[in-house]
C-alpha positions as CSV (number, residue, x, y, z in Angstrom):
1,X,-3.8,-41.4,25.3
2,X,-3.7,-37.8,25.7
3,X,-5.5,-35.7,22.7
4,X,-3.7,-32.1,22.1
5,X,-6.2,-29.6,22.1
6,X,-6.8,-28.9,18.4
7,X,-5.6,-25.2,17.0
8,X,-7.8,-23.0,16.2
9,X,-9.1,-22.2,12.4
10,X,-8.7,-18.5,12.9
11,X,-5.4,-18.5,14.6
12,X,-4.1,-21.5,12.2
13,X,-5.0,-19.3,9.3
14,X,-3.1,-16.3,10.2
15,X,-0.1,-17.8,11.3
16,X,-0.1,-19.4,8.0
17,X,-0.2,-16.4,6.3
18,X,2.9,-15.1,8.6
19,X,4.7,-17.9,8.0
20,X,4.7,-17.2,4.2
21,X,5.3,-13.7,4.6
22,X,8.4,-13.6,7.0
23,X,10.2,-16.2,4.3
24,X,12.2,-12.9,3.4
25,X,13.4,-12.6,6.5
26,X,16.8,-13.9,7.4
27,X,16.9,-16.2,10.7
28,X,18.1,-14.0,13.9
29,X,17.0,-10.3,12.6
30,X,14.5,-7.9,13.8
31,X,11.0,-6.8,12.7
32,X,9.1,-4.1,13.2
33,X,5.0,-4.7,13.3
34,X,2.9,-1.6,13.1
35,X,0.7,-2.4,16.1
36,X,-2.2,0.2,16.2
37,X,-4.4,-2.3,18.7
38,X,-6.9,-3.1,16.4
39,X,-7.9,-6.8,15.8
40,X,-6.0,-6.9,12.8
41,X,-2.5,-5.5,14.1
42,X,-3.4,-7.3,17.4
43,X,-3.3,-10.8,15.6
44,X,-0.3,-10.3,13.4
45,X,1.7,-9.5,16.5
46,X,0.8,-12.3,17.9
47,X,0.8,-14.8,14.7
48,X,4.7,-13.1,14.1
49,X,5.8,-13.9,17.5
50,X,4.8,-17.4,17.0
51,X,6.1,-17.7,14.5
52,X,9.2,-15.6,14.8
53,X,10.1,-17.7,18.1
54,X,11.4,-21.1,16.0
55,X,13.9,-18.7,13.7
56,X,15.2,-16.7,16.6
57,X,13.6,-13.4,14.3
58,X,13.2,-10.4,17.2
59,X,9.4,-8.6,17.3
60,X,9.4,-4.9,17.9
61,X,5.5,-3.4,18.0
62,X,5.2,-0.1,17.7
63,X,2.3,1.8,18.1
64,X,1.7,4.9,17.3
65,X,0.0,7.6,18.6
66,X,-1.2,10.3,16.6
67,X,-2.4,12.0,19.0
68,X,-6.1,13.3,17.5
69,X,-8.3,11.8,19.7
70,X,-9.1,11.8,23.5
71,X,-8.0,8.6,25.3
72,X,-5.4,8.3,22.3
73,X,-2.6,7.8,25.1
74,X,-4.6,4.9,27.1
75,X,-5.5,3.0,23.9
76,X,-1.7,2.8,22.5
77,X,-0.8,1.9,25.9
78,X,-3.0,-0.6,26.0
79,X,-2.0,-1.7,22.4
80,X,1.6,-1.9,24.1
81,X,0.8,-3.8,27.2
82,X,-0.9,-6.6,24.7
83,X,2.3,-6.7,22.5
84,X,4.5,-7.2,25.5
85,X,2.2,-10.3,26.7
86,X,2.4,-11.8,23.2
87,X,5.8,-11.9,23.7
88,X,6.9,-8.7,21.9
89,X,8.9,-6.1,22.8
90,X,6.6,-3.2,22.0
91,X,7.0,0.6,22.6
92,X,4.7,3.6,22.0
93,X,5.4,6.5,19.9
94,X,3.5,9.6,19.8
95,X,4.2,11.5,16.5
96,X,2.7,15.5,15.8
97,X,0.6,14.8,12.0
98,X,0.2,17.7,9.9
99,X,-2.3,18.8,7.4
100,X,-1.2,18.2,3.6
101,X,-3.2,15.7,1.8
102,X,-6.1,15.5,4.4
103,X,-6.2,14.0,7.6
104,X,-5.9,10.4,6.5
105,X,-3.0,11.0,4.6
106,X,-1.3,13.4,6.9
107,X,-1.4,10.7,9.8
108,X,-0.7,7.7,7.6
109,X,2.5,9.8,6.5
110,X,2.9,10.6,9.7
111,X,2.8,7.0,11.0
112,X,5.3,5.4,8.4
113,X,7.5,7.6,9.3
114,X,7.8,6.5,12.8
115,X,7.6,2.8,11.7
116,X,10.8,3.8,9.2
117,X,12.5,5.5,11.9
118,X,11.7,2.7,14.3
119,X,13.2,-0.1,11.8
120,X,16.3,2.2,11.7
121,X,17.0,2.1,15.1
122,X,16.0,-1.6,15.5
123,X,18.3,-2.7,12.3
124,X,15.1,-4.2,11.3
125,X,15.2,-5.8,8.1
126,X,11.0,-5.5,7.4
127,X,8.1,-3.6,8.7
128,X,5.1,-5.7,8.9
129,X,1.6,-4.0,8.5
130,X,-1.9,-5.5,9.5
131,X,-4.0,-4.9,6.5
132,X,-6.6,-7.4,5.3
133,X,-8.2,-8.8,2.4
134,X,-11.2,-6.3,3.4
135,X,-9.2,-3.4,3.4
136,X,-8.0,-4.6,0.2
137,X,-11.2,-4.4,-1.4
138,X,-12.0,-0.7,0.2
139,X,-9.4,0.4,-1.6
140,X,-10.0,-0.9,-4.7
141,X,-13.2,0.3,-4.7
142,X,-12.0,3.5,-3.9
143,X,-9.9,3.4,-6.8
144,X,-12.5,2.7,-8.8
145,X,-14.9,5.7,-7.5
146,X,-11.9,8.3,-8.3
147,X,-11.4,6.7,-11.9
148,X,-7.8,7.1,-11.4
149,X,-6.6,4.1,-13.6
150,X,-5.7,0.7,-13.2
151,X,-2.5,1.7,-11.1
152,X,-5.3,2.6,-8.3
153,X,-7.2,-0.4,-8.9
154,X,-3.7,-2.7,-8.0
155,X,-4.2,-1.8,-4.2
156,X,-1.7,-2.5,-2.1
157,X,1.3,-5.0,-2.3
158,X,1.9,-7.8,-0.6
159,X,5.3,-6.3,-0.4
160,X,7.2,-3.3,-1.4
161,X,9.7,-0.8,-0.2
162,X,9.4,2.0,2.3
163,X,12.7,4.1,2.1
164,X,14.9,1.0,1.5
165,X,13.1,-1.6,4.3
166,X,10.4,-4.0,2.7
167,X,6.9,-3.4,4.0
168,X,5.2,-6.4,4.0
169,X,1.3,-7.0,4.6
170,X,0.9,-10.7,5.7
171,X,-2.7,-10.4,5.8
172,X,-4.0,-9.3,2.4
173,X,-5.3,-13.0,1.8
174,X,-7.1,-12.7,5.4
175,X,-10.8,-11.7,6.5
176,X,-11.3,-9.0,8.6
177,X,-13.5,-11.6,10.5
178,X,-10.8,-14.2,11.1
179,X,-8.6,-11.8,12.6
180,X,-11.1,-11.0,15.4
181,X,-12.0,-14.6,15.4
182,X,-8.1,-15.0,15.9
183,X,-8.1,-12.4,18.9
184,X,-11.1,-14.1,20.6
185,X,-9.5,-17.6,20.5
186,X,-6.2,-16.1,21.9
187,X,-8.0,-14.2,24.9
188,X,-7.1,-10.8,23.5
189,X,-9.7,-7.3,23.7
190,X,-8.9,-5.4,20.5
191,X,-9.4,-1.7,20.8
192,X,-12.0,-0.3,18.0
193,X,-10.8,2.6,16.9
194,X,-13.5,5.2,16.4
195,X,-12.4,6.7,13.1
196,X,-13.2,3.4,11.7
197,X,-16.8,4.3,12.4
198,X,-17.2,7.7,11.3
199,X,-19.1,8.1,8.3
200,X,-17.0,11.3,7.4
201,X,-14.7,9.1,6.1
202,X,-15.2,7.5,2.8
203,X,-13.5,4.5,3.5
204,X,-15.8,3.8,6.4
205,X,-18.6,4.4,3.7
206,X,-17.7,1.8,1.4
207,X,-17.0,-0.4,4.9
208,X,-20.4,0.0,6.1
209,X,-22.5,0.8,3.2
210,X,-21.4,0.2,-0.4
211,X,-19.7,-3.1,0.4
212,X,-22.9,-4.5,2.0
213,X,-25.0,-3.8,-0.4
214,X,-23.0,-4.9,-3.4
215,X,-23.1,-8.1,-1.4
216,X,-26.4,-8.2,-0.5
217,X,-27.5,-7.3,-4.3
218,X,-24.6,-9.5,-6.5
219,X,-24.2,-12.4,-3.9
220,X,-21.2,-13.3,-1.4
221,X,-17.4,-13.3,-2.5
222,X,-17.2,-9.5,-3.4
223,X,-14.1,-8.9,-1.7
224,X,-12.8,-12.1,-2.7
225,X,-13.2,-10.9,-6.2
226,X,-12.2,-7.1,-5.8
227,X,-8.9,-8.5,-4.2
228,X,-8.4,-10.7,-7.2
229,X,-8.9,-7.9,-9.5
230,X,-6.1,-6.4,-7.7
231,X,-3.7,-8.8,-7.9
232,X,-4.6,-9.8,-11.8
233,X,-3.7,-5.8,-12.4
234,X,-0.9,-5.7,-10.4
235,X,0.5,-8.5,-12.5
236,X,-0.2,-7.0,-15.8
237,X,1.5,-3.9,-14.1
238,X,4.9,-5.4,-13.8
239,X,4.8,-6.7,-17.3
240,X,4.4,-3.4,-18.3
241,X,7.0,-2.2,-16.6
242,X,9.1,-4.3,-18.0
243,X,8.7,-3.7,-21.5
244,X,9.0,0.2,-20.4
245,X,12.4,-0.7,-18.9
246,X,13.4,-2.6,-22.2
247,X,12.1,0.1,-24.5
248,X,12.7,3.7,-22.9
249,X,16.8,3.3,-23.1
250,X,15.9,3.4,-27.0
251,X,13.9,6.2,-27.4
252,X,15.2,8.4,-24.7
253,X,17.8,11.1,-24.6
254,X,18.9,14.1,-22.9
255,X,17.7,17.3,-23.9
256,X,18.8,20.8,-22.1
257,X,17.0,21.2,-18.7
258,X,15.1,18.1,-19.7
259,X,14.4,14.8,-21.6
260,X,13.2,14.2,-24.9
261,X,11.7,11.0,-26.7
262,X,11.5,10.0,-30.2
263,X,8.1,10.6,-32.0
264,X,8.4,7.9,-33.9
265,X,9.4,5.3,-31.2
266,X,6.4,6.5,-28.9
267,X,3.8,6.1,-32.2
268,X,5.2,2.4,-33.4
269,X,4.1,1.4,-30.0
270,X,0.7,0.9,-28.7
271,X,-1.7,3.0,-26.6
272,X,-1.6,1.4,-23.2
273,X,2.4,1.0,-23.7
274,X,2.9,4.7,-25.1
275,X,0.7,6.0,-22.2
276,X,2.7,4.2,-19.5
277,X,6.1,5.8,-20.9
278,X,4.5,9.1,-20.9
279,X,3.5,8.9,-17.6
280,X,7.1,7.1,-16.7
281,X,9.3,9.8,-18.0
282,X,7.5,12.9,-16.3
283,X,7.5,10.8,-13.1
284,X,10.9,9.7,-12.9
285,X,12.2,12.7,-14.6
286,X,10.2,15.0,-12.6
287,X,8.5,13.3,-10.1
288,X,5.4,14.1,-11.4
289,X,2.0,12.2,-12.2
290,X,-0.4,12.8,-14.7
291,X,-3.6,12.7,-14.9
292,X,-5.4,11.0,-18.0
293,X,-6.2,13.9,-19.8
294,X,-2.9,15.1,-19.1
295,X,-1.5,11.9,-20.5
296,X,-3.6,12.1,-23.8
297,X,-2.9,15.6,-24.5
298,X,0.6,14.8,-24.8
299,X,-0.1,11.7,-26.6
300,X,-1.9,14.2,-29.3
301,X,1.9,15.3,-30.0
302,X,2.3,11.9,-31.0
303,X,-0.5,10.8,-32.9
304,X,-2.6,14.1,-33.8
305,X,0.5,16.9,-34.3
306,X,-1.3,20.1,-35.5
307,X,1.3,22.5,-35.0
308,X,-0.1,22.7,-31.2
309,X,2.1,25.1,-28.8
310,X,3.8,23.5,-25.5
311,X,1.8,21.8,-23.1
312,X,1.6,22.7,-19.0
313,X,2.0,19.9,-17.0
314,X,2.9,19.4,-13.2
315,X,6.8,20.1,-12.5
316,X,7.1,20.4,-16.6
317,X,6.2,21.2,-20.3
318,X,5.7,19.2,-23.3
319,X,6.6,20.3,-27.0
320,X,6.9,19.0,-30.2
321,X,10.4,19.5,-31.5
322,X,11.1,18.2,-34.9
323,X,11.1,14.5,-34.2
324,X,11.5,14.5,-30.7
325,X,8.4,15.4,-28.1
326,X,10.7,17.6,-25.6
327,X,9.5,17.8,-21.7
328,X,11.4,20.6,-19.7
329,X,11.3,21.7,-16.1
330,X,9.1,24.6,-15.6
C-alpha cells in the first residue's frame, strides 16, 4: 500500500481560507491577485491557483512596481517569474506614486489603481489582496493610537468594493507565520521588502515593538483578540447602518444648496445613532468626514441650542434653522 504524502498544515490552512473566499466567484471567470512578492501575496497566489484549477477560475498576478526603491524592477520581476511557476499568468506594472496623503498612502493609491485597471482589462470579477490576521491587528492598533472612532477600529473587510470589483482579503483569519511556513513547504523564496523594516514607519513600529511587548506583558493571543475586536465592531457597524438607512428618509429633506434634518427627529434618537447620521449626511452629501469634535459641535444644535451662529465644517456649514439643523455647501 502506497501512503500519499500528507499536506502540509501551513499550506492546508491557506488554501482553506481561499477556498472560502473565492465562493463569490462564479466558475470560469478571472481574478486578479495583488502579488507584491512578499510571503503573504506569494502564498495566496499559489493557494488561488490551487484552488482556482478545479473551477476553471483564470489567475492574473500583478505586481506592482512603485518604483521608490533601488532593485524595485528585479524584485517584481522576480515576484512575476514565481506567479508564472505557480501556474499564474502574472505581469508587472510599474506605476509613478505621488505625494498626497504621505508616502504610504500615495503608493497604496497608487497600487489599487493599477490592480482596478488591471481587473478592467482582465474582466475580472474580484481582486484578491494578501493581507493577514497580523496586519489586521496593526491596523487596529493604529486605529486605536489616532483615537479616530470605532469606524478605524473595524480594520479591514474581508470583502468590499473597489470601484464596482469586490476586493477580497482571504487571509485576514491567517498568521503572518503560516504564510511563510506555507512558502517554505511549497519551495518558494519570498522577497522581504525593506519598507517593512524601517522604523520610520509606524506600522513597522507597532510590528516590531508595540505588538511584542503587549505580548510579552498581557500573554499570547493579542492579535487573535485585536482581530476579533475588529470584526465584533464591524458587525455593530452594519447594524448601524441599517437603522441609519431606515431612519434618514424620515428626517431628511432638501434644502437650497444643501440638506436639512429635522431637530426633533435627530434629538428623539440616541447619541451613538444621532452621531452616525450626522456624520452620514455630510459624507454622502458632501463627501466629507468629521472629526468628533466636529460631530458634537453640531450635535450642540440638537441638544444644547443657544442661539449659536453657523458652524464650519469640511466641504459645508451647519445652522440651526427653526426646526430644521440646515448643512450647506461652502
Amino acid at each position: 500500500m502506497t501512503l500519499r504524502p500528507s499536506l502540509d498544515p501551513a499550506v492546508a490552512a491557506v488554501r482553506l481560507a481561499v477556498r472560502r473566499s473565492l465562493e463569490v466567484v462564479t466558475d470560469g471567470h478571472s481574478v486578479i491577485i495583488g502579488l507584491s512578492g512578499g510571503a503573504d501575496s506569494l502564498a495566496l497566489t499559489a493557494a488561488t491557483v490551487f484552488e482556482a484549477a478545479r473551477r476553471g477560475i483564470r489567475v492574473v498576478a500583478i505586481t506592482v512596481d512603485h518604483g521608490l526603491q533601488q532593485g524595485s524592477e528585479d524584485a517584481a520581476d522576480a515576484a512575476r517569474r514565481a506567479a508564472e511557476a505557480s501556474g499564474a499568468t502574472a505581469r508587472v506594472v510599474r506605476v509613478e506614486v505621488g505625494a498626497t496623503g504621505g508616502p504610504e498612502a500615495a503608493a497604496r493609491d497608487a497600487r489599487y489603481a493599477a490592480l482596478r485597471a488591471a481587473a478592467r482589462e482582465e474582466a475580472a470579477t474580484a481582486i484578491l489582496i494578501g493581507h493577514t490576521l497580523d496586519d489586521q491587528a496593526e491596523t487596529v492598533l493604529l486605529g486605536l493610537a489616532r483615537g479616530s472612532g470605532a469606524a478605524s477600529l473595524q480594520g479591514m473587510a474581508a470583502a468590499s468594493d473597489l470601484e464596482g470589483v469586490p476586493l477580497l482579503r482571504p487571509l485576514l483569519g491567517v498568521r503572518r507565520e503560516t504564510t511563510r511556513a506555507a512558502c517554505g513547504a511549497l519551495g518558494l523564496v519570498p522577497w522581504d521588502d525593506p519598507h517593512n523594516a524601517d522604523p520610520r514607519f509606524a506600522r513597522v513600529r507597532v510590528r516590531e515593538r508595540v505588538l511584542p511587548v503587549l505580548e510579552a506583558e498581557l500573554g499570547p493571543g493579542i492579535a487573535e483578540a485585536l482581530a476579533r475586536t475588529a470584526e465584533q465592531l464591524r458587525e455593530d457597524a452594519e447594524a448601524f447602518d441599517e437603522m441609519i438607512d431606515e431612519t434618514i428618509e424620515d428626517i431628511v429633506e432638501h434644502a437650497e444648496a444643501g440638506i436639512a434634518v429635522s431637530v426633533a427627529a435627530l434629538a428623539a434618537n440616541p447619541p451613538a445613532l444621532r452621531h452616525r447620521i450626522i456624520r452620514h449626511v455630510v459624507a454622502a452629501e458632501f463627501g466629507a468626514s468629521l472629526t468628533r469634535v466636529q460631530t458634537l459641535e453640531v450635535a450642540r444644535l440638537v441638544t444644547d441650542w443657544s442661539g449659536q451662529g453657523p458652524i464650519d465644517l469640511p466641504a459645508c456649514r451647519a445652522a440651526r434653522v427653526g426646526g430644521r439643523v440646515v448643512f450647506t455647501a461652502r
